[in-house]
Structure formats: structure tokens, C-alpha cells
TORGU-912003 format. One line per field, with one value per atom (N, C-alpha, C): residue in three letters; chain; x, y, z. Coordinates in steps of 0.1 Angstrom, whole numbers. Layout:
N
type: ALA ...
mol: A ...
px: X ...
py: Y ...
pz: Z ...
//
This chain:
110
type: UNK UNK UNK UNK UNK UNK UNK UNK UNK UNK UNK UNK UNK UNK UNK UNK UNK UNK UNK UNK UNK UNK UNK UNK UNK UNK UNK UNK UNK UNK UNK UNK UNK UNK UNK UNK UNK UNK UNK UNK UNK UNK UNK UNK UNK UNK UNK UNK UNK UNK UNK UNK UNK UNK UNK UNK UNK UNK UNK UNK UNK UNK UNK UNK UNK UNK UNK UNK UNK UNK UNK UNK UNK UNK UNK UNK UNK UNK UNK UNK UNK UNK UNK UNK UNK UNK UNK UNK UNK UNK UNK UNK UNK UNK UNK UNK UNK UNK UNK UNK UNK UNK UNK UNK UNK UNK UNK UNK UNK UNK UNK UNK UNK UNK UNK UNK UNK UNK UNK UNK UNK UNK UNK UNK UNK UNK UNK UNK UNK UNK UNK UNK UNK UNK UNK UNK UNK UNK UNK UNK UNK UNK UNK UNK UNK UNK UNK UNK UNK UNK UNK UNK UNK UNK UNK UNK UNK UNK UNK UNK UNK UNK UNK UNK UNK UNK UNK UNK UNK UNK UNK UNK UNK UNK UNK UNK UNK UNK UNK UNK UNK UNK UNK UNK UNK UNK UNK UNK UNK UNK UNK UNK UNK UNK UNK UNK UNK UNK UNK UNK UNK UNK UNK UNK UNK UNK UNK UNK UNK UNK UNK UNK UNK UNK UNK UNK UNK UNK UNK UNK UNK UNK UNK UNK UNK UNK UNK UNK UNK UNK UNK UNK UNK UNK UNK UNK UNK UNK UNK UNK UNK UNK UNK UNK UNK UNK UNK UNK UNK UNK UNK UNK UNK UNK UNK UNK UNK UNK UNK UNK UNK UNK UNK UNK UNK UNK UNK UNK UNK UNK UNK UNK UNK UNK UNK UNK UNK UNK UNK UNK UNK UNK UNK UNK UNK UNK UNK UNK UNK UNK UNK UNK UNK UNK UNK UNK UNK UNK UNK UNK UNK UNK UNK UNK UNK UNK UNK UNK UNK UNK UNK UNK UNK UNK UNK UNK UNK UNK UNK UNK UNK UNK UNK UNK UNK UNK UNK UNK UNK UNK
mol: A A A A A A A A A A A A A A A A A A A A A A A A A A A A A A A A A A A A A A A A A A A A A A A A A A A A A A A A A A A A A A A A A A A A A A A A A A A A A A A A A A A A A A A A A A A A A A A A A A A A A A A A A A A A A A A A A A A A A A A A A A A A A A A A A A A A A A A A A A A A A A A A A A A A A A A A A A A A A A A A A A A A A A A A A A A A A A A A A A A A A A A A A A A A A A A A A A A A A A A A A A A A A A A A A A A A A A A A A A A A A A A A A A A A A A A A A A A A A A A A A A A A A A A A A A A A A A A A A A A A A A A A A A A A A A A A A A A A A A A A A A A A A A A A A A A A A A A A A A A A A A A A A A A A A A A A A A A A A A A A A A A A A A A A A A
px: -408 -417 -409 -417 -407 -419 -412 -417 -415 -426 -426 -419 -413 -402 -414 -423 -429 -442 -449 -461 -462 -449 -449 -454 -461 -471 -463 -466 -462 -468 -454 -460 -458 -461 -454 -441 -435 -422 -418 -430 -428 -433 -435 -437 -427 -425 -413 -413 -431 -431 -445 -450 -457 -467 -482 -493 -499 -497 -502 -498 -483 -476 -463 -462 -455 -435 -437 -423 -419 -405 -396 -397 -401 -401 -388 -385 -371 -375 -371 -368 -365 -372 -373 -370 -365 -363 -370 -370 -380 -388 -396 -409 -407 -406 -402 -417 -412 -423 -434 -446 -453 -456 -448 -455 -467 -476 -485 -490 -494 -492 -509 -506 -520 -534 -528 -542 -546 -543 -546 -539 -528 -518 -510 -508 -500 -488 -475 -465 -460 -461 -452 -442 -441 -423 -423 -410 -409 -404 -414 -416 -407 -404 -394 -389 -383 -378 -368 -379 -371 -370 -372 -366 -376 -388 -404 -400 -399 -402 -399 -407 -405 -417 -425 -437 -433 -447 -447 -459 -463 -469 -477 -485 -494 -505 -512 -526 -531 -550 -553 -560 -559 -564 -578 -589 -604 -609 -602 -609 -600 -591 -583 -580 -572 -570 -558 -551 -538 -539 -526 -526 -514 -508 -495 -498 -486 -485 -474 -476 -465 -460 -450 -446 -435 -436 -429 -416 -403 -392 -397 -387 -392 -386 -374 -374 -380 -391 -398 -409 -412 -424 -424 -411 -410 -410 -410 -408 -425 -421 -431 -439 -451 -461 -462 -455 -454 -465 -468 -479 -493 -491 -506 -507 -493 -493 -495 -486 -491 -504 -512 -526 -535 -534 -539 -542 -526 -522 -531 -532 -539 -553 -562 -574 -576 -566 -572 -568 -559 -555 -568 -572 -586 -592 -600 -608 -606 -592 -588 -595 -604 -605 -604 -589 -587 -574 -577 -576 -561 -549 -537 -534 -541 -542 -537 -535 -537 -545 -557 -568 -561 -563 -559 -569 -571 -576 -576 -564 -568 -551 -555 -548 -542 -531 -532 -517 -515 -504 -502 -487 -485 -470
py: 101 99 90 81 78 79 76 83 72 69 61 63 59 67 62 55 50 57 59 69 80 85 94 95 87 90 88 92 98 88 80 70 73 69 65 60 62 53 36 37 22 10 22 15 9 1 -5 -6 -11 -14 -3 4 7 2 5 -8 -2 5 9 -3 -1 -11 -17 -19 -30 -22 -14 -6 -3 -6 -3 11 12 29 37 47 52 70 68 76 91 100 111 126 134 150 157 159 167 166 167 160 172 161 159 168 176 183 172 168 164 153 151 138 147 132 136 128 141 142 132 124 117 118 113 112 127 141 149 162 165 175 169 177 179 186 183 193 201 215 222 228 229 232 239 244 245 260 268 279 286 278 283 268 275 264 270 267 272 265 270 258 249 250 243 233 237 225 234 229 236 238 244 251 250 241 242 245 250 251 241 238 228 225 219 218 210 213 201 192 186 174 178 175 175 186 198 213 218 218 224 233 236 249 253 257 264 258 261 258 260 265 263 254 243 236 224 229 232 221 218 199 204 200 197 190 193 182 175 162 148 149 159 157 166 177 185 173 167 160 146 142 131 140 151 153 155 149 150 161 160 170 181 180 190 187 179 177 184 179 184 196 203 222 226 224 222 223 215 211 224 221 235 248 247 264 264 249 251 253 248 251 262 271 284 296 288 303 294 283 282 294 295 308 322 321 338 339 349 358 369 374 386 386 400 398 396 397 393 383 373 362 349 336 326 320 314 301 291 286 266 264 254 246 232 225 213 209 196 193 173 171 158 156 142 134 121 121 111 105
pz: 126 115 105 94 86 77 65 48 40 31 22 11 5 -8 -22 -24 -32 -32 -23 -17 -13 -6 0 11 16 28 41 51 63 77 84 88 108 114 126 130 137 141 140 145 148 137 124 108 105 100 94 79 71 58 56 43 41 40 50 43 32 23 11 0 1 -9 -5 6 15 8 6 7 17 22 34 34 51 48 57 56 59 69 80 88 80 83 83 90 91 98 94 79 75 62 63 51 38 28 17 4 -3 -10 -17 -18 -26 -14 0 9 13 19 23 38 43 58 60 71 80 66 53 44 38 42 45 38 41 43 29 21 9 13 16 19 3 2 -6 -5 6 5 20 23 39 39 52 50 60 72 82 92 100 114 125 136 150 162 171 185 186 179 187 174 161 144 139 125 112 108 102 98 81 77 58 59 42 34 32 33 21 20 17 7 13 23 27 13 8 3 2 8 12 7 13 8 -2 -3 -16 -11 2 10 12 9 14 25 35 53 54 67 76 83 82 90 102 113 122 125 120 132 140 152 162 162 167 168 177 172 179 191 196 210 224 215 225 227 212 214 224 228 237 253 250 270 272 287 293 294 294 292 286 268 264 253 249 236 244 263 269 268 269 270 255 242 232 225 230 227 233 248 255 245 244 240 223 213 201 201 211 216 223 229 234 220 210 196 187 186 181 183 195 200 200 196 192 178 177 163 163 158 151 140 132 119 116 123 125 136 139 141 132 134 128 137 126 134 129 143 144 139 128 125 125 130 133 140 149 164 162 153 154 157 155 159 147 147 141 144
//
């Protein structure tokens, strides 16, 4: 991922300048309080981290919602067929409802 230092906003790899406001953007580990994730995702601060990512806090944008939200390290996310099992596994805890549960609510990539 890399991070806009002028925007905040949260880009792909293969960004080099911000197309917001043409700021060089700078390689990232872990996202910065106040960036904001794919248009969407407000980060507030970071809530844990284990073998899979780190899990924050933040705010969708749209609904004004609290959320956890899970990113992945970049080197589970480069092996082979793990974003497919990943995905799988976020679509079948979608369908779980109960009351010590978390609902997935949403499934992206950046």
C-alpha cells in the first residue's frame, strides 16, 4: 500500500503520485490515524495485530458507523490462493448470525 502524506488517502502499489493532488506517495506497513481507506474507511487507531494483519478501528464515511477493519500482510496476501480462501471464509462469517459473532460487512482489495 502506499499513503498520501497530503491526503491521506490509501493507494495501490503501483501508485507512484497521488491523483488527488499529484503528491509523491510513500510506501506504507501500517495505516496512519485519520487515512482514509478505498474512499470509505476512516482509520482511528489500531486495535490489535497477528500472524494474518492488523485489525483498526474506523469510521465508514457513508453511514457514520463505527467498524473493525481487518487488513491483511502483504506477504499472506501475495501467496497463492489465499485472498480465494480469505474471501470464501468472509462470505460464509457473512451468513453467520449470532449474538457473539462479528458480521462481515464488506470484502475489498486495495
Amino acid at each position: 500500500m502506499k499513503s498520501c502524506p497530503a491526503c491521506q488517502a490509501i493507494y495501490p502499489t503501483n501508485f507512484t503520485v497521488c491523483p488527488k493532488d499529484g503528491v509523491t506517495l510513500r510506501t506504507v506497513t501500517e495505516l496512519a490515524e485519520g487515512a482514509v481507506l478505498r474512499g470509505k474507511y476512516q482509520i482511528l487507531g489500531k486495535l490489535g495485530q497477528g500472524g494474518m494483519g492488523i485489525v483498526y478501528k474506523a469510521r465508514h464515511l457513508h453511514f457514520d458507523e463505527l467498524c473493525a477493519l481487518k487488513v491483511v500482510t502483504s506477504h499472506l496476501a501475495d501467496e497463492a490462493g489465499f485472498l480465494q480462501r480469505f474471501r470464501a471464509e468472509a462470505l460464509v462469517m457473512r451468513k453467520l448470525a449470532h449474538p457473539n459473532a462479528v458480521r462481515v460487512q464488506d470484502f475489498d482489495e486495495t
